[in-house]
MIKE-248331 format. One record per residue: x, y, z of N, C-alpha, C, O, CB in turn; residue in one letter. Coordinates in pm, whole numbers, padded with zeros to 5 digits, always signed. Glycine has a CB too. Layout:
BEGIN
XYZXYZXYZXYZXYZa ...
! end
This chain:
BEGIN
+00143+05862-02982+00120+05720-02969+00126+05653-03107+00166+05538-03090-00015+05693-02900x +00113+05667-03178+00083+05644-03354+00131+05624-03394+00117+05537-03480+00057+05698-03442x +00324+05736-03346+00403+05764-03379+00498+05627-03330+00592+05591-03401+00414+05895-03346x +00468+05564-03217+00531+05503-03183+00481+05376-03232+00562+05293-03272+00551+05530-03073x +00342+05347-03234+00287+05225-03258+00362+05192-03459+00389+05086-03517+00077+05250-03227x +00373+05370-03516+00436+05335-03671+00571+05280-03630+00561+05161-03659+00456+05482-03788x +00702+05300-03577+00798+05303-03576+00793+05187-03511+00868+05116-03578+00854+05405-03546x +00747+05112-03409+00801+04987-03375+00690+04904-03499+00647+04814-03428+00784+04943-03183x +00634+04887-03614+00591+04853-03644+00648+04797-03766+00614+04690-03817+00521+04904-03622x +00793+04927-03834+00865+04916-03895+01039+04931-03842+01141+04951-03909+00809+04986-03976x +01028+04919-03760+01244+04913-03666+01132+04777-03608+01109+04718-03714+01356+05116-03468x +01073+04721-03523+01014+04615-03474+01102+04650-03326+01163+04555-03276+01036+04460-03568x +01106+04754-03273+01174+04800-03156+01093+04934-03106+01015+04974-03193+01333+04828-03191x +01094+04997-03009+01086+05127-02989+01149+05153-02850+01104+05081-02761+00946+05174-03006x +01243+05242-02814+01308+05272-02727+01179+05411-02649+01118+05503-02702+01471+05310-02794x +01186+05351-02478+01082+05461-02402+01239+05479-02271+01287+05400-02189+00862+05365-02320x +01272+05620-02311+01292+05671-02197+01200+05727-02059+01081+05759-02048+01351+05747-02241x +01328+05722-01948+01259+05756-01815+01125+05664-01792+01018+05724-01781+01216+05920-01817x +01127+05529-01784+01007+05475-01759+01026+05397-01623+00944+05401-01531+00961+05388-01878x +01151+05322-01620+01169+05229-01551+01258+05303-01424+01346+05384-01451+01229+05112-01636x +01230+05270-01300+01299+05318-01219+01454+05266-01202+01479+05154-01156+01225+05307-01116x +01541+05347-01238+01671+05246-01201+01718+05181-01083+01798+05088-01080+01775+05302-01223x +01669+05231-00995+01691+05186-00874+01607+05022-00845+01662+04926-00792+01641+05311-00778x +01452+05026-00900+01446+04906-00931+01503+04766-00990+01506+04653-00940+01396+04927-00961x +01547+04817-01118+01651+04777-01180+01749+04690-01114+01764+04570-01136+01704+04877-01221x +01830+04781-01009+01933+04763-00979+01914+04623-00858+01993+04529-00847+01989+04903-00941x +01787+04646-00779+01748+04563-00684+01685+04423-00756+01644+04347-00668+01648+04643-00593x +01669+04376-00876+01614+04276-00919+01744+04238-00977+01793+04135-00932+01488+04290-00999x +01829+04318-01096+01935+04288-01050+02006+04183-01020+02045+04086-01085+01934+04328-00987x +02024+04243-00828+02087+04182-00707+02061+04068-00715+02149+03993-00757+02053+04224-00583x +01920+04009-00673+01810+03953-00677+01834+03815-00710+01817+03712-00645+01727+04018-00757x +01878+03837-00827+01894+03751-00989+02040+03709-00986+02072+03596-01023+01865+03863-01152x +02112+03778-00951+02258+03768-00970+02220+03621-00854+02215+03499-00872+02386+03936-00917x +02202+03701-00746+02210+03601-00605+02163+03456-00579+02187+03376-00489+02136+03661-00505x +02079+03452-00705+01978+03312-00730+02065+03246-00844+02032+03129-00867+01789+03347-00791x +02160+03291-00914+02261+03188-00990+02286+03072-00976+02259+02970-01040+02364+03210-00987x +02377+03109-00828+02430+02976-00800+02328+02898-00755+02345+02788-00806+02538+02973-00705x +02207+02896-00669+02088+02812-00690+02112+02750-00781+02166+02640-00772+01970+02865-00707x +02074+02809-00902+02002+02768-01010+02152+02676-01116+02130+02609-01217+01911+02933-01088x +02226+02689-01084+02353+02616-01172+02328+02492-01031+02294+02380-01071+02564+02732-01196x +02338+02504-00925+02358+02393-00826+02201+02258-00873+02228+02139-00853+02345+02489-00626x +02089+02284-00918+01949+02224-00945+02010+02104-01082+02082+02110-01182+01808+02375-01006x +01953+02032-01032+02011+01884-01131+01935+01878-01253+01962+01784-01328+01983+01719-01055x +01834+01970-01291+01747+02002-01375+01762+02161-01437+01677+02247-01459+01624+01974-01307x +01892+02161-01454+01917+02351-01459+01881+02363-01605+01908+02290-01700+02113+02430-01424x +01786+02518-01594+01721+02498-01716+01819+02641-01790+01840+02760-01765+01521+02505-01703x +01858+02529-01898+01952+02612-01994+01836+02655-02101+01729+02598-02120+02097+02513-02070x +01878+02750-02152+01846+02833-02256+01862+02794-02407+01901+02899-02459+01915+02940-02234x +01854+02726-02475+01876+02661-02610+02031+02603-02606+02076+02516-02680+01852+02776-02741x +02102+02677-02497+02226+02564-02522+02286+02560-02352+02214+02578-02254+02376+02634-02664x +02395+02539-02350+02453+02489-02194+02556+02647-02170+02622+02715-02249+02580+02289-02201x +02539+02654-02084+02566+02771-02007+02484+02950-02047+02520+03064-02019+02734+02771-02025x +02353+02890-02132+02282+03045-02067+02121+03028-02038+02028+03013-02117+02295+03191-02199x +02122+03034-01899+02057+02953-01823+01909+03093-01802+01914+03215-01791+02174+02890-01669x +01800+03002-01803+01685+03067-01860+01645+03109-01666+01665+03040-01566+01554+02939-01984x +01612+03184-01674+01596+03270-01526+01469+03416-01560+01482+03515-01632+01800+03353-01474x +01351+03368-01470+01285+03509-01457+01254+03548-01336+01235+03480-01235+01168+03525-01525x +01249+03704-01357+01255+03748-01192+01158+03737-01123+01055+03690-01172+01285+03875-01160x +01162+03780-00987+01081+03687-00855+00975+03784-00875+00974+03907-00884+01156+03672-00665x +00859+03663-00881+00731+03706-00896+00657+03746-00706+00543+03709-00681+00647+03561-00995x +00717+03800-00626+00690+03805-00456+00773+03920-00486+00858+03957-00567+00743+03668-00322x +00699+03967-00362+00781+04105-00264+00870+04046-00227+00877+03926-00202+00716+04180-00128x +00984+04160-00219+00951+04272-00245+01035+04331-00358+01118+04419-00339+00952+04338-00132x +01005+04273-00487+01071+04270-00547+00933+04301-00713+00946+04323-00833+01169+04141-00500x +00841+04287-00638+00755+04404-00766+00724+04531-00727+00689+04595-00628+00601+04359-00817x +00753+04546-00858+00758+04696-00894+00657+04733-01010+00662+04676-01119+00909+04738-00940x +00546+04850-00973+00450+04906-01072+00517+04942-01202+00464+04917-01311+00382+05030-01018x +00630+04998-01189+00654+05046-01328+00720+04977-01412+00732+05007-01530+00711+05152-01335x +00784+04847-01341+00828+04719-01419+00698+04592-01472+00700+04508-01561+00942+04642-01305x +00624+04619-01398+00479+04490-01421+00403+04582-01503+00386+04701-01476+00364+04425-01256x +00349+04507-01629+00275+04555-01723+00124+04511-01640+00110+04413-01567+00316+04487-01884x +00039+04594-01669-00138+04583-01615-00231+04610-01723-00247+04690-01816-00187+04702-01492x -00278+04522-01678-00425+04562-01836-00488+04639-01747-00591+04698-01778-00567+04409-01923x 
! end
């Protein structure tokens, strides 16, 4: 742990394999892809510091959380 807390402390990164299920992944994803055009069609589309990269977070509802993607205190 130490080891990791030194190294992202100095790279300001740390890479954790095998954590995240890919299959989760893949279903939020979908998810996200599928809510695009929503979200370009909204007369209030919320771009990202400039026009065309459009600020989007994933769906906070089932069934689409996942334990090993949601951080828990």
């Amino acid at each position: 742990m130490q080891k990791t807390l030194d190294d992202f402390n100095s790279d300001g990164f740390v890479v954790l394999e095998d954590v995240l299920d890919p299959a989760h992944c893949e279903v939020l994803c979908e998810k996200m892809l599928a809510d695009v055009d929503a979200i370009l069609k909204r007369p209030d589309v919320p771009f990202n510091f400039n026009k065309g990269n459009i600020q989007q977070a994933p769906p906070p509802f089932a069934p689409y959380l996942f334990e090993d993607i949601l951080f828990k205190v």
